[in-house]
C-alpha positions as CSV (number, residue, x, y, z in Angstrom):
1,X,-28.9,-51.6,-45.4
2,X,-30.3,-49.1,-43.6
3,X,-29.3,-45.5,-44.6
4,X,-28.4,-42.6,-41.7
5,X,-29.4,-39.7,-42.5
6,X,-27.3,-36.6,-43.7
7,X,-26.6,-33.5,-42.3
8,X,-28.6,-32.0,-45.4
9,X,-31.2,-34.2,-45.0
10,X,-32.1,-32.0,-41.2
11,X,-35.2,-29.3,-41.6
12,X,-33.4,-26.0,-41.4
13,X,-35.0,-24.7,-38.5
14,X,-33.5,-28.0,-36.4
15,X,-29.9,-27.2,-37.4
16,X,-30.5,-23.1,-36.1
17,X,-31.6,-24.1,-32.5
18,X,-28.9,-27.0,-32.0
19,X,-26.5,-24.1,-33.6
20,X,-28.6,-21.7,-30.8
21,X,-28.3,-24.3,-28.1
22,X,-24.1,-25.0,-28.4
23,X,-23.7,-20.8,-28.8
24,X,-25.5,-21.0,-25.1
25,X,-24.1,-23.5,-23.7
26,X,-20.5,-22.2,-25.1
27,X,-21.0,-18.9,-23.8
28,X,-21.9,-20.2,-20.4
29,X,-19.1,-22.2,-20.2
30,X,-16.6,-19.3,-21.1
31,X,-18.7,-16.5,-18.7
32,X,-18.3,-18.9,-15.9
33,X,-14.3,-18.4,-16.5
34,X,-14.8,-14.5,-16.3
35,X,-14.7,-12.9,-12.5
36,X,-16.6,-9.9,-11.5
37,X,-14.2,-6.7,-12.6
38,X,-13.8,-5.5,-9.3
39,X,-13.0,-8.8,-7.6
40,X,-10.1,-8.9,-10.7
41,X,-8.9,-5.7,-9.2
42,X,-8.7,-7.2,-5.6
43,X,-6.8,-10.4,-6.6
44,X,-4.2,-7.7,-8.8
45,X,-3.7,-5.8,-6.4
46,X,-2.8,-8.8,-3.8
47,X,-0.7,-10.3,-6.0
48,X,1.2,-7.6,-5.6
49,X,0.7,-7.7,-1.9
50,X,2.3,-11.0,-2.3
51,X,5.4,-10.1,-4.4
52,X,6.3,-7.2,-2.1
53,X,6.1,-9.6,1.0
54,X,8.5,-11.9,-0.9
55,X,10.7,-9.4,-2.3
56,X,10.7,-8.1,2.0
57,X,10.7,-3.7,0.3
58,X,10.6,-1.5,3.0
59,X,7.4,0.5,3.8
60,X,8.7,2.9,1.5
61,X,9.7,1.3,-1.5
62,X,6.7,-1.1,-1.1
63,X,4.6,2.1,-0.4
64,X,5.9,3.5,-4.4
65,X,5.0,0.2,-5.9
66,X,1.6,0.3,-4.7
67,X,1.1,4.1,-5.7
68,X,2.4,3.7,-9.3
69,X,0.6,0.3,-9.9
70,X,-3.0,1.9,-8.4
71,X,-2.8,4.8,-10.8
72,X,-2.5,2.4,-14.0
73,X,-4.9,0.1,-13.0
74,X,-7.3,3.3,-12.2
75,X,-6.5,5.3,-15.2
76,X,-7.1,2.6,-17.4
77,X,-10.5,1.7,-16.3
78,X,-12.0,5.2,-15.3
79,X,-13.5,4.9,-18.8
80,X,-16.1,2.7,-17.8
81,X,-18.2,6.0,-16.4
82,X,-18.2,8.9,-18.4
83,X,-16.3,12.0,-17.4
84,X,-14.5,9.9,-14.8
85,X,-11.7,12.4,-14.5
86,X,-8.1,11.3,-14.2
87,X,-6.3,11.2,-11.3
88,X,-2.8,11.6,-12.1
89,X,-3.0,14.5,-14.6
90,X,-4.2,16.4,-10.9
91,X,-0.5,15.1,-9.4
92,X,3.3,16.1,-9.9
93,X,5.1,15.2,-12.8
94,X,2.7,12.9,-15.2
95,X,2.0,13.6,-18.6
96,X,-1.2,13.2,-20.5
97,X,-3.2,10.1,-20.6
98,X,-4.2,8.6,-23.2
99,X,-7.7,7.8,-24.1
100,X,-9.9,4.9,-25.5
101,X,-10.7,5.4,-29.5
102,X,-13.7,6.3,-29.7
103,X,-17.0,4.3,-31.2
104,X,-14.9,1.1,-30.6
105,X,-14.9,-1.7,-27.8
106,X,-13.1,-2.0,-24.8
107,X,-12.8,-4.4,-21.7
108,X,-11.1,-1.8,-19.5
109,X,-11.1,-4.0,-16.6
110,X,-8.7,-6.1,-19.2
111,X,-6.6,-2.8,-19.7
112,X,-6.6,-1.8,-16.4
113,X,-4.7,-5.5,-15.1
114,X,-2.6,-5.1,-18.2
115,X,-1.4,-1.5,-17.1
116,X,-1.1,-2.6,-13.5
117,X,1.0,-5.6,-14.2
118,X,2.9,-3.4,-17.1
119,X,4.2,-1.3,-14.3
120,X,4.8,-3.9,-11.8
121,X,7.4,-5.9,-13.6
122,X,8.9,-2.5,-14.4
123,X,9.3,-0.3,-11.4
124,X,11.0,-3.2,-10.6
125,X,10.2,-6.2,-8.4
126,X,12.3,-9.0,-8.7
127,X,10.2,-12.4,-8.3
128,X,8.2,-11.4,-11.6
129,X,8.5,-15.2,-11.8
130,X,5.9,-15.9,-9.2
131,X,3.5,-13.3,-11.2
132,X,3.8,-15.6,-14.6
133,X,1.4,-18.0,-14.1
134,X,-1.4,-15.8,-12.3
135,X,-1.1,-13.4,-15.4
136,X,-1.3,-16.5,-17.7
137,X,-4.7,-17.6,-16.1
138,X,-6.0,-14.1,-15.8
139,X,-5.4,-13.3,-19.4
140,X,-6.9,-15.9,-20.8
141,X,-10.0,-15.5,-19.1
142,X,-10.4,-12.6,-21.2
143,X,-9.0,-14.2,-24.5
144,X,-12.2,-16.8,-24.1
145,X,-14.6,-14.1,-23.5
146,X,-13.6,-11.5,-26.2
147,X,-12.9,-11.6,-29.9
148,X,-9.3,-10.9,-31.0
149,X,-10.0,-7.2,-32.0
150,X,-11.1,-6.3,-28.5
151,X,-9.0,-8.2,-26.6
152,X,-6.2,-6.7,-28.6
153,X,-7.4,-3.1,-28.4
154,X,-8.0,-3.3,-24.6
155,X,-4.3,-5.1,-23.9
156,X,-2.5,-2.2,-26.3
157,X,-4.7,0.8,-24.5
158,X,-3.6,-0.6,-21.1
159,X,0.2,-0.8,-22.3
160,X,-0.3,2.6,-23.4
161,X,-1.4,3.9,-19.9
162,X,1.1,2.1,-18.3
163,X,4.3,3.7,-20.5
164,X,3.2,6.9,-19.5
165,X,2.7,5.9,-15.3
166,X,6.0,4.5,-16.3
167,X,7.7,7.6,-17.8
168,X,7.1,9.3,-14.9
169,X,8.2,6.4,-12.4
170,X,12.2,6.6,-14.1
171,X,12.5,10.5,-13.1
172,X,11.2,10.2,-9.3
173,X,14.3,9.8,-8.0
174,X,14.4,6.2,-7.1
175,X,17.0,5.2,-9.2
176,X,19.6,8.0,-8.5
177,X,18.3,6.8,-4.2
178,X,19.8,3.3,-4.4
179,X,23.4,4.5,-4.9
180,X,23.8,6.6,-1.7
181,X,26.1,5.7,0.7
182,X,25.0,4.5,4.3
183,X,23.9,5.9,7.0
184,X,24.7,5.0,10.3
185,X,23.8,7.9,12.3
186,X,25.9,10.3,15.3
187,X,26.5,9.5,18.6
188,X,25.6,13.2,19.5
189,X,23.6,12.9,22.7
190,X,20.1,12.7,21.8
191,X,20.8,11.7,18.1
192,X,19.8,8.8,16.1
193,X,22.5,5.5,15.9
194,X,21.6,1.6,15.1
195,X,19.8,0.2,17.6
196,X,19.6,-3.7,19.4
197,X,19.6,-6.4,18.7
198,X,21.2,-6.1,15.2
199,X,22.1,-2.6,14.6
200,X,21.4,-2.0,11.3
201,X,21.9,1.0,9.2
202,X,19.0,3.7,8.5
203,X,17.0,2.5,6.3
204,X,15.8,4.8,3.2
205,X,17.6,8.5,4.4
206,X,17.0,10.0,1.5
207,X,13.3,9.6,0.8
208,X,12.3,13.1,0.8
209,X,14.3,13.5,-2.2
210,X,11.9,11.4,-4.2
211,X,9.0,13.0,-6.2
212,X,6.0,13.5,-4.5
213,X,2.5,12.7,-5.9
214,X,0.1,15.5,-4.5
215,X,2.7,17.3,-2.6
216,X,4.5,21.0,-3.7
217,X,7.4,19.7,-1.6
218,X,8.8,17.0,0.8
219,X,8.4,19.9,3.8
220,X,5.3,21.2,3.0
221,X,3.8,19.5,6.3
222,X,7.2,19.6,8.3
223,X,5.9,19.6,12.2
224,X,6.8,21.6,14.7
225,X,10.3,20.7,16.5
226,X,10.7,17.5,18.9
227,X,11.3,18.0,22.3
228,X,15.1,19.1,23.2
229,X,16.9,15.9,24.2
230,X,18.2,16.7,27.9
231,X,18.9,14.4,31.0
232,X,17.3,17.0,33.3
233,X,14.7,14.8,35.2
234,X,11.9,17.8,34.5
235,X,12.4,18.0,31.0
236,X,9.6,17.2,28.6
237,X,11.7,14.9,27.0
238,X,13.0,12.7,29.5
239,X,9.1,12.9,31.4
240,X,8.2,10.9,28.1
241,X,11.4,8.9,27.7
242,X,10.2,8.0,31.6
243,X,6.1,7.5,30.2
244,X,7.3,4.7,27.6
245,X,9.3,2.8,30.4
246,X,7.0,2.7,32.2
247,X,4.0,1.6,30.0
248,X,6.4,-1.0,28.5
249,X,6.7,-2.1,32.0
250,X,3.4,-2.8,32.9
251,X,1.7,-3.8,29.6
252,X,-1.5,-5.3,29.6
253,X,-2.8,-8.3,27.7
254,X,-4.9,-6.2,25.6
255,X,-1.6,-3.2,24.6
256,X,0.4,-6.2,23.8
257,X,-2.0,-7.5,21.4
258,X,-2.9,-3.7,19.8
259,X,1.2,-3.5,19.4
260,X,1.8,-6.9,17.6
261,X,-1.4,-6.1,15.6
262,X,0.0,-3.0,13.9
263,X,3.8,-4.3,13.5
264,X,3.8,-4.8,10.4
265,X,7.5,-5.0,10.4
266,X,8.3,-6.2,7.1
267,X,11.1,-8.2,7.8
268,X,11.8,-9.1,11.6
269,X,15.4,-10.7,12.7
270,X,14.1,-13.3,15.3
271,X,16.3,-14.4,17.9
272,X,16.4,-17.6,19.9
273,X,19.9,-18.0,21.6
274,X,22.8,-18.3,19.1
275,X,19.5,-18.7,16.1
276,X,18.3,-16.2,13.9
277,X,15.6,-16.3,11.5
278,X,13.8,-13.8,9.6
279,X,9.9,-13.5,10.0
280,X,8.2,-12.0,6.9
281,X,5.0,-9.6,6.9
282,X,3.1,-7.1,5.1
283,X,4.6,-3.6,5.7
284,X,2.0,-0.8,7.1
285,X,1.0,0.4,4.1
286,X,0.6,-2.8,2.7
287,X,-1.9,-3.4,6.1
288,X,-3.9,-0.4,4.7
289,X,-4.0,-1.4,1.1
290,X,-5.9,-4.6,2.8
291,X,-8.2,-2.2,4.8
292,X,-9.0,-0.1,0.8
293,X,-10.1,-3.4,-0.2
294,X,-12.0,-4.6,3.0
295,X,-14.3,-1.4,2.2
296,X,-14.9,-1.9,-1.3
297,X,-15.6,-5.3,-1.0
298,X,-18.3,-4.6,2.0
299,X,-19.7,-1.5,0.5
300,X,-20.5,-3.2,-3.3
301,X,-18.0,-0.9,-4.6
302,X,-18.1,-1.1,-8.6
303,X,-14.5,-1.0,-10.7
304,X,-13.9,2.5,-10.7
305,X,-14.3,3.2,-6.9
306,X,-12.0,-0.1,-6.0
307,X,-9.9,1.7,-8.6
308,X,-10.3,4.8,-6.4
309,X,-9.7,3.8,-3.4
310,X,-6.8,2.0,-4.1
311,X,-5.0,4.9,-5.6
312,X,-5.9,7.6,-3.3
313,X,-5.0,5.1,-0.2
314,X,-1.8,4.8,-2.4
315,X,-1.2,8.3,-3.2
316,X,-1.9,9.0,0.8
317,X,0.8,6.3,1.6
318,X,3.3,7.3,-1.0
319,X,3.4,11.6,0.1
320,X,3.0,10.1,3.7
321,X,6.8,8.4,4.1
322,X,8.1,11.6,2.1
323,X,6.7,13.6,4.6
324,X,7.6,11.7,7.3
325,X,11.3,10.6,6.1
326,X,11.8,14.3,5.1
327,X,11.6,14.8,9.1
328,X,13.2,11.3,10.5
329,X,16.3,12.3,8.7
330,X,16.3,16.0,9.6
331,X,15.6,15.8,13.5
332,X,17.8,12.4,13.5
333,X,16.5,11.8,16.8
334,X,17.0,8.9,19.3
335,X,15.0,6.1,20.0
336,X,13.3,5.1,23.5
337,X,15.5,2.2,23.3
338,X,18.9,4.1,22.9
339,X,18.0,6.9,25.6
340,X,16.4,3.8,28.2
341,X,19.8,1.6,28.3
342,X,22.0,4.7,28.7
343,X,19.5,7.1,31.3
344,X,17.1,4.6,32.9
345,X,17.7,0.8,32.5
346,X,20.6,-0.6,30.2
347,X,18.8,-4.3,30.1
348,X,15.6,-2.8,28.6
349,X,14.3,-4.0,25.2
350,X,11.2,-2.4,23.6
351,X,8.3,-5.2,23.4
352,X,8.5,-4.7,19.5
353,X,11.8,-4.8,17.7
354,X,12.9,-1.0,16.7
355,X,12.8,-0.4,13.1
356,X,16.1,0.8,12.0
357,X,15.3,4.9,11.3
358,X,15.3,8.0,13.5
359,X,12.3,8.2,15.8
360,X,10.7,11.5,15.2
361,X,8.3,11.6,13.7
362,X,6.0,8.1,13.9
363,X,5.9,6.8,10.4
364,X,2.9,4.6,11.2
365,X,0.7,7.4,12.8
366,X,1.4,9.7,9.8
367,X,0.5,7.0,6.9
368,X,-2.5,5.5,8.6
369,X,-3.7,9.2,9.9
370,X,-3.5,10.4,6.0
371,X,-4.8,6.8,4.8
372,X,-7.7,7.1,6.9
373,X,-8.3,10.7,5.9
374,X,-9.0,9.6,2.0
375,X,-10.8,6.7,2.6
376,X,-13.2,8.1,4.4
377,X,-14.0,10.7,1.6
378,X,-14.4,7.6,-0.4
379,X,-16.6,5.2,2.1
380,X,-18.0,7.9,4.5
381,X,-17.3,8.4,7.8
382,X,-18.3,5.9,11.1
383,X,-17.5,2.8,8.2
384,X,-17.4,0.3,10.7
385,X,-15.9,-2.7,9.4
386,X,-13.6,-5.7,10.7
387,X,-10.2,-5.3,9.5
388,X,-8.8,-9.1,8.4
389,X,-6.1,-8.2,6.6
390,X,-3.6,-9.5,8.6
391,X,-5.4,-12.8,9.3
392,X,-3.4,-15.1,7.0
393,X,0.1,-13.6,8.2
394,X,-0.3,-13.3,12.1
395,X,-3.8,-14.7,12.6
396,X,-5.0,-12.0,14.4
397,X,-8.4,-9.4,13.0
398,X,-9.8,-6.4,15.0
399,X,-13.1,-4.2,14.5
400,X,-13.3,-0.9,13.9
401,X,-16.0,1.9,13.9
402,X,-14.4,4.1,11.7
403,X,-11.2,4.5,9.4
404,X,-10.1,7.2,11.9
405,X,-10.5,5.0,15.1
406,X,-8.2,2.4,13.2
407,X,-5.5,4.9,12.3
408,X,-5.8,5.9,16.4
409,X,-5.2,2.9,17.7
410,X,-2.2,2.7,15.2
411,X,-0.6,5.6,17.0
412,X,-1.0,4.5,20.6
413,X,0.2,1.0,19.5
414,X,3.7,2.3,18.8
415,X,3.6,3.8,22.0
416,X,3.0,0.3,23.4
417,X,5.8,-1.4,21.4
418,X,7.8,0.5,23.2
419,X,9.5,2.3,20.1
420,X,8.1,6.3,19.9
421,X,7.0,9.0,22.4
422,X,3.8,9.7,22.7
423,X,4.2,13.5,21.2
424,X,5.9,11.5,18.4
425,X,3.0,9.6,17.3
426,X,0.4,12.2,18.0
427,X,2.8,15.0,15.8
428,X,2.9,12.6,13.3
429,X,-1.0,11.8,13.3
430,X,-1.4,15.6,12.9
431,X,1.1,15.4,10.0
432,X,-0.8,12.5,7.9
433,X,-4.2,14.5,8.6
434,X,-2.9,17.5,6.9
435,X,-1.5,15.6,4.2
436,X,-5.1,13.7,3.7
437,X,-7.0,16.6,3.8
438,X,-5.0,18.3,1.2
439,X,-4.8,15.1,-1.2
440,X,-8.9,15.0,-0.8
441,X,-9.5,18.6,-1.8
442,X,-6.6,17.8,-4.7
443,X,-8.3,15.1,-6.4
444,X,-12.0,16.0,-4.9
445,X,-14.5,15.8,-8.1
């Protein structure tokens, strides 16, 4: 009988390149599980995107989920370029954070998703379901790439970031927000009150008492004083109640489609005779969390400047509705749609559904305006790029030349929905400028 050969029997030399060979072909097989850190950071933050689509926050609350989940992910992966500096020892209310051991291995990309994801399931979002089996996947690519002492090290430095992102999130105010009473408005001439179709109550009137990131205070940017309501036909107010009418009146193709581009109404009530449905969206901010990583993808943007950009765009978002709510809720002024049935034409809708909050000023104009503002410190100015953030929710994408010519056509496109003055959106434009200028010389490097 014919004997096989054993194992013992091989030349030494043959057994070290098949042991070479399956080491190669091993690693190859695990790297190819193991995206590029920056595209991990993309698909994070839009699984987050997703949950806060699902979970229908408003702009605000959506807005704070964003802000408190870009700081994590940044301050966890900073580390990758020496004297990174942090960006949320610079802001209101953080302690310090803490810092990779030195002399020993990391995968801060690793850290940073575990932070992120740390502080998303606890700031709170409700369908942490739906985030299970993405976190599963993700985590695991790392386990197959790493030995257990690194992967271990990198999951317990991100859960150490994220406790103190989260320390600060339970003294912001949120908490002590969600058990104020309702607000429903005055039926003073020239004041705020639930508006058609559905009269709901305001949304979020007590915003500015939240925390601010960058911020001294909730007024520090408060703008100058709307117009004086009056039903004097000279009046600067009723010459722009009179301006929206009559754009809304004579719309082109091309305004309609600029207004239904920048909705972004979270969570529209459609109606179709006695039907109603609800039609689900990403909020604005959540439209210009799409735009940060539009940029980073088409400029080659490594981890730590997607990092970056997300949390400065966040930040910008976050200080923005403070600002902005801090004035809504003071001026409690009245919407076109309010002042057009009762002075002008009592049949009139606005061509986009009014948001249920005091006009004054344009929360859209000051976001995007102070959004715009910190981006372009990180991209440069004149970043032309084609914004498709919206694609897969309303199939609709637009090009722009710059950040600021974006955040422009914001403003004018709430003129065209038929739902703020025009000296509202261009106050509030001024407003988020301010604010943007102040969070880049803040966290400027």
């Amino acid at each position: 009988m014919k004997k096989t050969k054993s194992l013992s029997s091989f030349p030494v030399w043959s057994l070290i390149i098949m042991i070479i060979i399956l080491s190669i072909s091993s690693c190859r097989q695990k790297n190819s599980l193991r995206l590029p850190d920056s595209e991990i950071l993309h698909q994070n933050m839009d699984q987050l995107t997703q949950v806060i689509i699902y979970d229908v926050f408003t702009p605000p609350v959506a807005s704070r989920l964003y802000v408190y989940a870009a700081l994590a992910s940044y301050e966890a992966v900073r580390y990758r370029k020496e004297g990174s500096k942090s960006i949320a020892e610079r802001l209101n209310g953080f302690g310090p954070l803490p810092k990779p051991e030195e002399n020993k291995e990391y995968d801060l990309t690793l850290a940073a998703s575990k932070a992120f994801f740390n502080v998303v399931r606890n700031v709170k979002v409700f369908s942490v379901d739906s985030l299970n089996n993405y976190e599963e996947t993700l985590y695991q690519s790392f386990r197959d790439n790493l030995d257990d002492s690194v992967y271990n090290r990198s999951v317990d430095f991100g859960n150490k970031v994220a406790e103190v992102i989260l320390a600060r999130a339970k003294n912001d105010g949120y908490f002590i927000s969600r058990g104020k009473p309702k607000y429903l408005g005055s039926n003073e001439p020239g004041k705020w009150r639930p508006t058609p179709p559905d009269y709901l109550d305001g949304v979020e009137w007590c915003w500015n008492e939240m925390l601010p990131m960058a911020m001294d205070s909730a007024s520090q940017f408060i703008p100058e004083r709307p117009p004086v309501y009056s039903t004097d036909t000279s009046s600067l107010f009723y010459r722009s109640l009179l301006e929206v009418y009559k754009i809304n009146m004579n719309l082109t193709e091309e305004e309609m489609e600029i207004a239904r581009y920048w909705d972004d109404n979270p969570f529209v009530i459609e109606h179709s005779g006695h039907m109603m449905f609800g039609n689900k969206k990403i909020t604005p901010g959540g439209h210009w969390i799409g735009i940060s990583a539009i940029a980073s993808k088409q400029s080659g943007a490594d981890a730590i400047t997607t990092a970056k950009a997300y949390a400065l765009t966040a930040i910008a978002l976050y200080d923005g509705f403070i600002s902005c709510w801090d004035e809504k809720y003071r001026s409690n002024y009245i919407r076109p749609v309010t002042a057009i049935n009762e002075l002008l034409d009592d049949t009139w809708m606005s061509y986009l559904q009014t948001p249920p909050f005091p006009e004054y000023t344009s929360g859209h104009s000051t976001i995007t305006a102070a959004a715009a503002e910190v981006l372009t410190s990180v991209f440069g100015d004149n970043f032309a790029f084609q914004d498709t953030s919206d694609l897969r929710y309303i199939g609709m994408q637009r090009h722009f030349n710059s950040f600021n010519e974006a955040a422009e056509e914001v403003s004018i496109s709430r003129v065209y929905g038929g739902i703020h003055y025009m000296f509202s959106v261009d106050i509030g434009a001024e407003q988020g400028k301010k604010l943007g200028q102040m969070i880049n010389e803040k966290i400027a490097e």
